[in-house]
ROPAZA-168543 format. One record per residue: x, y, z of N, C-alpha, C, O in turn; residue number from 1. Coordinates in steps of 0.05 Angstrom, whole numbers. Last residue first. Layout:
<rs>
X_Y_Z_X_Y_Z_X_Y_Z_X_Y_Z_NUM;
...
</rs>
This chain:
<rs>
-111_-173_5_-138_-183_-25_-159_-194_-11_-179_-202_-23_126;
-97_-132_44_-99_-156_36_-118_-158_24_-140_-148_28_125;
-74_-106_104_-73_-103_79_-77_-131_65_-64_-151_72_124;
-95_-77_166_-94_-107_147_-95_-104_126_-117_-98_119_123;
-76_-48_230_-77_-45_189_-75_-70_180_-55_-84_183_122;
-104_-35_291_-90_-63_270_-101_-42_240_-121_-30_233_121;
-76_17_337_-99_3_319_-87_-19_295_-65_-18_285_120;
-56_25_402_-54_19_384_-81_10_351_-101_-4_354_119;
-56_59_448_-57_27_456_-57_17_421_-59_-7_421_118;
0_99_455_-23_90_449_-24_63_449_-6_46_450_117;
57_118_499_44_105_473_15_107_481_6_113_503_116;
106_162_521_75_157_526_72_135_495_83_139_473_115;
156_173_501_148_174_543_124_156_539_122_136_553_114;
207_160_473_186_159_467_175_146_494_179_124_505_113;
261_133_457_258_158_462_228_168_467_227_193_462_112;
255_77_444_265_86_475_265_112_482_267_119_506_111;
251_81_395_221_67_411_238_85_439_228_104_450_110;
259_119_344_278_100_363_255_87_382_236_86_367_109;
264_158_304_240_137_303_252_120_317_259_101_304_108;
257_229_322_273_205_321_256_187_319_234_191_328_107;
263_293_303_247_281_320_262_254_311_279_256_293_106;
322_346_314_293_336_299_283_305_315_294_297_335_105;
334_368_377_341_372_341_312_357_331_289_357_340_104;
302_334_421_329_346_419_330_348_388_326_327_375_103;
242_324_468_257_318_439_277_342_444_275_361_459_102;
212_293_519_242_310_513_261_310_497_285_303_499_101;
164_272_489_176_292_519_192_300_526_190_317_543_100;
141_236_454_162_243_462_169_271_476_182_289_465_99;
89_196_440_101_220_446_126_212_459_132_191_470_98;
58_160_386_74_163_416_92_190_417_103_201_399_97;
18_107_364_36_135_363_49_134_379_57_113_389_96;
18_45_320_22_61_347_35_87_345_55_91_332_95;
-10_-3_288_8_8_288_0_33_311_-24_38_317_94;
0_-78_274_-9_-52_295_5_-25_291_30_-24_291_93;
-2_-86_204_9_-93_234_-5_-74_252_-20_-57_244_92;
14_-90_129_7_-94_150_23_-101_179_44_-113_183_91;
58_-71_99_59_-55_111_33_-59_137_30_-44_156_90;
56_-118_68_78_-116_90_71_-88_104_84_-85_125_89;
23_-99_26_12_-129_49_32_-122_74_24_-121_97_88;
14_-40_20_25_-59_10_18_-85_31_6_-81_52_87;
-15_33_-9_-20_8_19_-7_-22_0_-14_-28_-23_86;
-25_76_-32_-19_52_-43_0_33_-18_22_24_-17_85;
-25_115_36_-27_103_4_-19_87_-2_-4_75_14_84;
-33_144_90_-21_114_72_-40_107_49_-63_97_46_83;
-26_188_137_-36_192_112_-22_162_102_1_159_108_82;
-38_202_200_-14_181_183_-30_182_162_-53_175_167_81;
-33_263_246_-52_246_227_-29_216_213_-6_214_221_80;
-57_280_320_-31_274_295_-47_258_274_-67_244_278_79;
-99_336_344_-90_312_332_-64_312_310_-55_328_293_78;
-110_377_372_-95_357_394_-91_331_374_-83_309_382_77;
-124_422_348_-148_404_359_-132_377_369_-146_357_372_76;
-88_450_342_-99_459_350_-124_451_363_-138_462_380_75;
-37_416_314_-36_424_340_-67_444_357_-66_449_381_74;
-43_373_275_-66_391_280_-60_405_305_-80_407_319_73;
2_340_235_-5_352_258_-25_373_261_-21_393_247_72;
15_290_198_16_321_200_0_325_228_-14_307_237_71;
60_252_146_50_255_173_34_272_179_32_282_157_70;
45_199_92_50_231_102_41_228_122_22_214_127_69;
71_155_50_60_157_77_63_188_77_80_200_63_68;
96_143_2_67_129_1_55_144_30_31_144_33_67;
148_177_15_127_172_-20_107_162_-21_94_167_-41_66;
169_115_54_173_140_46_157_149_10_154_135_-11_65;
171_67_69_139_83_70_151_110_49_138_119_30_64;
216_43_73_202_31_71_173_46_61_156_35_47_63;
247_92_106_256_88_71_228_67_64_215_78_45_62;
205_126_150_224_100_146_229_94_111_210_91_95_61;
210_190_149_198_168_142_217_148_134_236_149_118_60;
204_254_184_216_235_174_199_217_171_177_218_183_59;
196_330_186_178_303_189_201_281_175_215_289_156_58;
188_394_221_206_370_205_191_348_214_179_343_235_57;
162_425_259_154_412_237_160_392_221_145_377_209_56;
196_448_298_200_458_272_178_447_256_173_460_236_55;
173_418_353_184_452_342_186_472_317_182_497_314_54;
166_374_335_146_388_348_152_420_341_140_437_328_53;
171_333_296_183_342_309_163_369_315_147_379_299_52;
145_273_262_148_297_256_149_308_292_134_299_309_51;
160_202_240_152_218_256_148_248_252_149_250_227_50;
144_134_217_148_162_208_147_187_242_131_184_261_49;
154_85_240_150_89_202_150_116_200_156_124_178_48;
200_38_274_188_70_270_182_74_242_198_69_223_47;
176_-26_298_193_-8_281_181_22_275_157_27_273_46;
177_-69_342_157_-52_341_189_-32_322_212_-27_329_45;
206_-142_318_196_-115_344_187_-93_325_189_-94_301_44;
167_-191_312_180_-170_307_187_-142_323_172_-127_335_43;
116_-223_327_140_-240_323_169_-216_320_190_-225_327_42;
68_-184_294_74_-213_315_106_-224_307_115_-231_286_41;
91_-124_282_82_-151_270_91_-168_292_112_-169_305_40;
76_-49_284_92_-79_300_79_-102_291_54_-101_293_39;
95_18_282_86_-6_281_94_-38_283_118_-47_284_38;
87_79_292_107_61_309_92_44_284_79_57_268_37;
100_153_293_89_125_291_95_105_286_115_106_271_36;
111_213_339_125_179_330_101_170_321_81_176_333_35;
119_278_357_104_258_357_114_231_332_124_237_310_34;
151_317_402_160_309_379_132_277_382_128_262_401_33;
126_380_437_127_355_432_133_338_406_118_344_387_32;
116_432_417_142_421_430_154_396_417_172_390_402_31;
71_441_387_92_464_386_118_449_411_137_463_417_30;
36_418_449_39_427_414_63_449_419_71_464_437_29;
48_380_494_48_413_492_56_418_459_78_422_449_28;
-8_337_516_16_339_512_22_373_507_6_390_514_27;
-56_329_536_-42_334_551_-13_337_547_4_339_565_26;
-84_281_485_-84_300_511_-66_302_528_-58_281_539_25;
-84_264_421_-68_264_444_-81_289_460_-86_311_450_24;
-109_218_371_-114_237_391_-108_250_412_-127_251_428_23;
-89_200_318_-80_193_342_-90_228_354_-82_250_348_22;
-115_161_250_-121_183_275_-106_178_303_-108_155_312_21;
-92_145_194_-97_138_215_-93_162_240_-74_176_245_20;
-133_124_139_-108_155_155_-123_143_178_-146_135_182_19;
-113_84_75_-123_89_100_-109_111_107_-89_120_97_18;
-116_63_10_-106_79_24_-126_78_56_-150_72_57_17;
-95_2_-34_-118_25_-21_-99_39_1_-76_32_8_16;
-60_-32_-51_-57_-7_-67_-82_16_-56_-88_38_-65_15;
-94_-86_-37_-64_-73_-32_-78_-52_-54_-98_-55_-68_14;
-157_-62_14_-131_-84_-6_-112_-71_-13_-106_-50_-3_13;
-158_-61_81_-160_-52_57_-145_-75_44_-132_-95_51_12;
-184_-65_151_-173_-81_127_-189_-71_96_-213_-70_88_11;
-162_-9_199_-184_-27_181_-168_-45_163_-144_-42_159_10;
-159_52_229_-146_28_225_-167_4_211_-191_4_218_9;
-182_100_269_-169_86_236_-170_68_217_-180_69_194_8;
-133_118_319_-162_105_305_-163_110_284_-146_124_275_7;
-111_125_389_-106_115_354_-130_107_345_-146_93_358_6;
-101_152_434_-124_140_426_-112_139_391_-108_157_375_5;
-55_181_485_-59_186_464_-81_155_454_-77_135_468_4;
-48_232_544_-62_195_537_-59_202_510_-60_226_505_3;
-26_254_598_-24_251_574_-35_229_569_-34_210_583_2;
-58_294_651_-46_268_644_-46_264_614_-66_272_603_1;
</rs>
């Protein structure tokens, strides 16, 4: 059974850094395209970065891009979110998720994406 566990997550100030941990079981490294999500009350849930299972290729929402890195541990079942110079807006929940039947490179769409995590809160703030 696939489950993924996010962990991490804390209140920093602006320009600190957090990595946020997603632990997945049962997925198939080297396939699977892995997502991170995040979501503010009131907003829907937006894609900040993913990387593609096959190749490696990694994307990032223009918003993060330069402050965020993704990476993958296929060997110990973890995805990482590297965030730097951390901004107030970049607070919210934020969420992994797999994807199970990725095509070309990986996508930050919510509907493509089988399994989520229950999520961890980032609080950016003086």
């Amino acid at each position: 059974q696939l489950q993924l566990v996010e962990s991490g997550g804390g209140l920093v100030q602006p320009g600190g850094s957090l990595r946020l941990s997603c632990a997945v079981s049962g997925f198939t490294p080297g396939y699977d395209d892995i997502g991170w999500f995040r979501q503010v009350p009131g907003k829907e849930r937006e894609g900040v970065s993913c990387v593609t299972g096959r190749s490696g290729t990694t994307i990032y929402a223009e918003s993060v891009k330069g402050r965020f890195t993704v990476s993958r541990d296929n060997a110990r079942n973890m995805v990482y979110l590297q965030m730097n110079s951390l901004k107030p807006e970049d607070t919210g929940v934020y969420f992994c998720a797999v994807d199970r039947h990725p095509w070309g490179s990986c996508v930050m769409t919510m509907r493509d994406y089988d399994y989520w995590g229950q999520g961890t809160q980032v609080t950016v703030s003086a």
